[in-house]
C-alpha positions in Angstrom: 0.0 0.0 0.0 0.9 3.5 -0.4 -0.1 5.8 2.5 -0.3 9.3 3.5 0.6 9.9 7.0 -0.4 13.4 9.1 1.1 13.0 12.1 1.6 15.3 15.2 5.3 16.3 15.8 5.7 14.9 19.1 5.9 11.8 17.5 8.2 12.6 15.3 11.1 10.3 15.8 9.0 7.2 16.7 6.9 7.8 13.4 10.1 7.6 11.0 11.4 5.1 13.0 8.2 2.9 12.2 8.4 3.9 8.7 11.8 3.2 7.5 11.1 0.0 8.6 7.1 -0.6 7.1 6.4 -3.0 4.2 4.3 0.2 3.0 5.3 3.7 1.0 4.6 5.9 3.6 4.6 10.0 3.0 4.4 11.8 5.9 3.3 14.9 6.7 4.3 16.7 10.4 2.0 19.2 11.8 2.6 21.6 14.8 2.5 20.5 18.8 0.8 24.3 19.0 -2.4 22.8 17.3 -3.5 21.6 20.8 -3.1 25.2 21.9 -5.8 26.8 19.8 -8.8 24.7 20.8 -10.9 22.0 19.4 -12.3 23.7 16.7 -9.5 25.2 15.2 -7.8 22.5 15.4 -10.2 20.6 13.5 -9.9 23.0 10.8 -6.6 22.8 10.3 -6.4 19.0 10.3 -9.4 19.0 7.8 -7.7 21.2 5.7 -4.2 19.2 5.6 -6.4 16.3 4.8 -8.5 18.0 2.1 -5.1 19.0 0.4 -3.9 15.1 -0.2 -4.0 13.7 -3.5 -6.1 10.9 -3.0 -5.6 9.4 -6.5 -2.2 8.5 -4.6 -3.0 7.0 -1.7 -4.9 3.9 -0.3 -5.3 5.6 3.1 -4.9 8.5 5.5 -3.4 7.7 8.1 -3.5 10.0 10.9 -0.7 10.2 13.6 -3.2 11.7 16.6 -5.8 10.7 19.3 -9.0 12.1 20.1 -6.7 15.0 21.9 -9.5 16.6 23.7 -12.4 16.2 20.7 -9.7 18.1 18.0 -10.3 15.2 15.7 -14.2 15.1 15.8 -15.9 15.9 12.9 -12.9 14.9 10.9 -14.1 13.8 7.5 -12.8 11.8 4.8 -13.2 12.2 1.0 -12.8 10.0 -1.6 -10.5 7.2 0.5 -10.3 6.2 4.0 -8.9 7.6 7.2 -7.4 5.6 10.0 -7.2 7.0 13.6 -5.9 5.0 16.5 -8.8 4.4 19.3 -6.5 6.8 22.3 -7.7 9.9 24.4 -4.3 11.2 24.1 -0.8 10.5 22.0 0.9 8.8 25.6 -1.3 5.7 24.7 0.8 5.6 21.6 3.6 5.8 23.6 2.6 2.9 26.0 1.5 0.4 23.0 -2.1 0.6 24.1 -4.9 2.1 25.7 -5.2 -0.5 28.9 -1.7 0.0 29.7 -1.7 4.0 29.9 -5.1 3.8 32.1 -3.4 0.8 34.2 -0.2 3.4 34.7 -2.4 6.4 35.1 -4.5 5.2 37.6 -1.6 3.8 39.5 0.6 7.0 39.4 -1.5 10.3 40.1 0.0 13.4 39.8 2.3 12.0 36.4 3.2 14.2 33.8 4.9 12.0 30.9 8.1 13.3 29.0 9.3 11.8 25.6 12.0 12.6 23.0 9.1 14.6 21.0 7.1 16.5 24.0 11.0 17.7 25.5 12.3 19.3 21.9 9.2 19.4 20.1 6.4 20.5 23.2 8.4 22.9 25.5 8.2 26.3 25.3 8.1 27.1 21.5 6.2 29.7 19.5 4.1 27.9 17.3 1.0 28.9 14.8 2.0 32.5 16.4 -0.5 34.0 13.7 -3.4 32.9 16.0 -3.7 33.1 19.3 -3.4 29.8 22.3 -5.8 29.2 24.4 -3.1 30.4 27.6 -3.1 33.7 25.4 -6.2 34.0 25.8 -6.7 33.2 29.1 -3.8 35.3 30.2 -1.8 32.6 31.0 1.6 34.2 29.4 1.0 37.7 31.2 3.3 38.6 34.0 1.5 40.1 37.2 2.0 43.6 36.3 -0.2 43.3 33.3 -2.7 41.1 34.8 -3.1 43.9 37.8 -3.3 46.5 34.9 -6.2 44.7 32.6 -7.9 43.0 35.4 -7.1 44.3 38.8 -5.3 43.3 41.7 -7.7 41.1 43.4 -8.7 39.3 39.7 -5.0 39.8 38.7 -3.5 37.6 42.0 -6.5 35.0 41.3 -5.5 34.7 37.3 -1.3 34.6 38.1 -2.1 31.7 40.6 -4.6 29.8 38.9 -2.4 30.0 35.4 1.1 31.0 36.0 2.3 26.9 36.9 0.2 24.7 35.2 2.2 21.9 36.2 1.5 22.8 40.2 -1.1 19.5 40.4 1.6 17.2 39.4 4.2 15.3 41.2 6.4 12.6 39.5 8.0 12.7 35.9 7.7 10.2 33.9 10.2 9.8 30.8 9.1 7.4 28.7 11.8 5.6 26.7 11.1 4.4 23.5 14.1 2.7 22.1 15.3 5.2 19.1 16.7 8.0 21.5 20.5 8.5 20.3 22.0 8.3 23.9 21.1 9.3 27.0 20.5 13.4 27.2 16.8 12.9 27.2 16.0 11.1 30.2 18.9 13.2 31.7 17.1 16.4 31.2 13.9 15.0 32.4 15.8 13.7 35.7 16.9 16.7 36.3 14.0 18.7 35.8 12.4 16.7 38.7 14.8 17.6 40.7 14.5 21.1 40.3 10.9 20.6 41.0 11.1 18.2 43.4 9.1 15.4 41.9 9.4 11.7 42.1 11.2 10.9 38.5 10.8 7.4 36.7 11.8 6.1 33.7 9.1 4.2 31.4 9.9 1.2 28.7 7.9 2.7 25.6 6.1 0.5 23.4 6.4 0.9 19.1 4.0 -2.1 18.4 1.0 0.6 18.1 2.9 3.3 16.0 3.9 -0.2 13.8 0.8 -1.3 13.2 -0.7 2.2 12.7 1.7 2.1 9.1 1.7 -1.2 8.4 -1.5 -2.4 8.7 -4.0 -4.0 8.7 -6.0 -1.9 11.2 -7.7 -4.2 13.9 -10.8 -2.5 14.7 -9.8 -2.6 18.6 -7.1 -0.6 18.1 -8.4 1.7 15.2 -11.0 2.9 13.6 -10.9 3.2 9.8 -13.6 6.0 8.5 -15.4 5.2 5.0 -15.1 7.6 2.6 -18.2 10.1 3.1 -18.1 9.6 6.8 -16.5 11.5 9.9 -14.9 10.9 13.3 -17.1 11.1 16.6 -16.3 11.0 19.8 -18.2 8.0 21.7 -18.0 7.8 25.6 -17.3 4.1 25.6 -14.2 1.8 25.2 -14.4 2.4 22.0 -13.4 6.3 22.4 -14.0 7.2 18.5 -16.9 6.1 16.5 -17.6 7.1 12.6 -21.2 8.2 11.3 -22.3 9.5 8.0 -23.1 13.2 7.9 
């Protein structure tokens, strides 16, 4: 098969890891990290549109490198070919080689945040889409005190700089989650150390690639993905099954 991949950039070195080595022609086709920062709808949009631009004539499939990620793939609809789009809530079941395994971990470890190769130079602190603003923009989260105080007040000001100036204040442990293709070991250094600094509990993860594998080789078992018909669109379902495809 030949495939079109549009995949996220955090995945970026576990996605041409999988596809140097796939029996399939794979093309991909990174988007930004700072989609998730713009909100559902947008990022719909944009992912709609990056799909409307493939030549289909090419391809047996788009395959899309993503999870639900907070409802930004619902609505999703493909044209003339199929879509593929693994059954997660977010990319760390990717990570973990299924869905089971991340809710076993999660559930076991509150308080986590993960770290992986992609979210440490791909997901920290960079500009991205800068044309339209992120939801922290929005909500003031990049402000410092002196302007919040100046558009909002003190008493709303101390509020807003509390509630959105450390967003990582609920967590507790790092989690680095090794997935075999970092070149040595500056990653899970940096993610050791950043613990540390904030005094969290740090743990290194084994990664799983079977999931990213079978995402570009195929075939797609309908536990583990759900292939839209052409015509049809991505729903979210509140069920095991997490995304569900209807006909508009």
């Amino acid at each position: 098969m030949r495939l079109r991949l549009v995949s996220c950039e955090i995945f970026y070195r576990e996605m041409c890891a999988a596809v140097a080595r796939s029996p399939n022609q794979v093309d991909i086709e990174f988007l930004p990290k700072g989609l998730h920062d713009i909100g559902a709808a947008k990022m719909l949009e944009y992912l709609q549109g990056a799909l409307d631009q493939v030549d289909e004539l090419k391809y047996s499939a788009v395959v899309f490198g993503y999870a639900l990620c907070g409802t930004g793939l619902a609505g999703l609809t493909a044209r003339s070919i199929p879509i593929v789009v693994p059954r997660a809530h977010d990319c760390i079941t990717l990570f973990l080689g299924s869905k089971e395994r991340y809710i076993d971990y999660f559930q076991n470890h509150p308080g986590v945040y993960f770290k992986t190769t992609g979210w440490i130079e791909r997901g920290e602190n960079i500009a991205q889409l800068g044309a339209q603003p992120s939801i922290p923009d929005k909500l003031g989260g990049r402000r410092t005190y002196e302007e919040l105080v100046a558009k909002y007040g003190e008493e709303n000001a101390s509020y807003l700089y509390e509630e959105l100036g450390d967003y990582k204040r609920h967590y507790r442990q790092l989690t680095f989650i090794e997935m075999g293709i970092e070149p040595d070991g500056g990653f899970e250094r940096r993610t050791r150390e950043e613990a540390e600094s904030r005094g969290w509990k740090f743990e290194k993860l084994a990664g799983d690639m079977s999931l990213i594998r079978r995402m570009v080789d195929g075939p797609w078992d309908d536990r583990e993905f759900l292939v839209v018909p052409p015509g049809w669109r991505v729903v979210a379902r509140y069920d095991d099954g997490i995304i569900g495809a209807e006909k508009p």
